[in-house]
C-alpha positions, 0 to 999 in steps of 0.5 A: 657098733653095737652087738645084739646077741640072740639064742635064735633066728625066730625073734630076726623080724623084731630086730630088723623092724628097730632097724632102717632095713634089712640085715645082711648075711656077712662070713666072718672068719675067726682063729676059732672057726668062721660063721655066718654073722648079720649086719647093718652098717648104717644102724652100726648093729651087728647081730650074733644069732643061734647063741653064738652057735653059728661058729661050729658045733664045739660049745667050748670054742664058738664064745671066743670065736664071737668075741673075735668077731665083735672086735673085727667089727668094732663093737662097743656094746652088747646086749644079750636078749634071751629067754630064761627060767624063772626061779624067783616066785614073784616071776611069772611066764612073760615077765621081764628081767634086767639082770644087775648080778650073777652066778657062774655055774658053768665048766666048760669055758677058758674064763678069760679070753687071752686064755692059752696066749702070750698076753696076760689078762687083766684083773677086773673086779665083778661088783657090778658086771653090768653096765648101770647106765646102760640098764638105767636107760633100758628100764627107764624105756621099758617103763615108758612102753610098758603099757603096750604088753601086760608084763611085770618088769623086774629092774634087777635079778641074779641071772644063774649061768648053766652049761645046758643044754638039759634044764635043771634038776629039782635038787638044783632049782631048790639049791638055787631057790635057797641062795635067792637066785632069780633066773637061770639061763645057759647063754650069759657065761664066759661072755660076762668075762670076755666083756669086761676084759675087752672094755665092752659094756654089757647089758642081759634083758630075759624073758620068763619062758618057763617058771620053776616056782609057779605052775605056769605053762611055757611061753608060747611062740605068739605075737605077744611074744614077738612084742616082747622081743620087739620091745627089748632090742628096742629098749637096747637100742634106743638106750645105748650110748657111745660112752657106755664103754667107758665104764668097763675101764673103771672096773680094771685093776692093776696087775699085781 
């Protein structure tokens, strides 16, 4: 199965049009809180919404309880599908980007998912945090229908994890400009870590919602939008393979 992660039920419609029907609403509960998670067994798609906020108010509890509901449903890929801003001047608002790197500015996660049990995480190197066949597969598909929407498709990008929810300081942004970091979002961290320790391939596609080197307006909620969206979890879908998650092993290392 595969999780599709979302930072809000506006984009729900372009996901289910992927599907062969319907999405329904399934309670799952979790040692972190129950919430409230979208389902369709016959695509084997399980869909996360709200950024994982569906599981409580606590930001520092809910990534552990969506990991728990992903290993309840036996998920082997996730793709998160967000909006970001962009740093890079070669972005633009509506761009595209398959992150292929990052940087973890965040404070308030436990980074490993075994955090505070009797179970010893193990050790993984973070060279290449995402899946590259899988961002291989999505790129090549983008390519193929990059004609229906006037965008710009950048096939790598170091995505910069914040806490949030605030945007960026100007000191920040020119400190992140300076390191030659692309995009920065709030959604990616500790679910990087979490993946690789429970062998699920990841993959990070963004839109450029709002660009902090260029004097463009914000993306606007529109059908282009809506298109963008639909062709992103299109992308996802119609690359993943079950083998993805094969890779994630690759990169354990033995504990010392």
């Amino acid at each position: 199965m595969i999780c599709i992660f979302f930072e809000g039920r506006r984009y729900l419609p372009q996901l289910e049009q992927c599907l062969s029907g319907k999405l329904a609403e399934e309670i799952c509960e979790t040692p972190f809180g129950s919430g409230t998670v979208l389902v369709s067994r016959k695509d084997g798609v399980l869909c996360i919404p709200d950024a994982g906020m569906c599981f409580g108010k606590d930001p520092a509890k809910f990534p552990r309880a969506v990991m728990h509901a992903l290993t309840q449903y036996g998920v082997r890929q996730m793709c998160m599908i967000s909006k970001v801003g962009g740093i890079n001047k070669l972005m633009h608002v509506g761009d595209i980007v398959i992150s292929d790197d990052y940087y973890d500015n965040t404070s308030i996660y436990a980074k490993s998912f075994r955090y505070d049990t009797s179970e010893l995480p193990p050790r993984y190197d973070m060279l290449e945090p995402f899946s590259t066949r899988w961002r291989s597969g999505i790129l090549s598909c983008l390519k193929q229908h990059r004609a229906e929407h006037p965008f710009n498709l950048f096939d790598r990008g170091v995505y910069v994890c914040t806490d949030g929810p605030a945007f960026e300081s100007k000191a920040e942004i020119a400190y992140y400009e300076k390191m030659n970091w692309d995009v920065v979002g709030h959604y990616l961290s500790p679910y990087i870590y979490y993946a690789r320790e429970m062998k699920i391939a990841l993959a990070c596609i963004s839109v450029v919602s709002n660009s902090f080197a260029n004097a463009d307006a914000f993306l606007q909620e529109d059908a282009q939008t809506a298109g963008l969206f639909r062709l992103m979890i299109f992308a996802a879908l119609e690359s993943k393979r079950d083998d993805d998650c094969e890779e994630q092993t690759a990169h354990w290392i033995k504990n010392l």
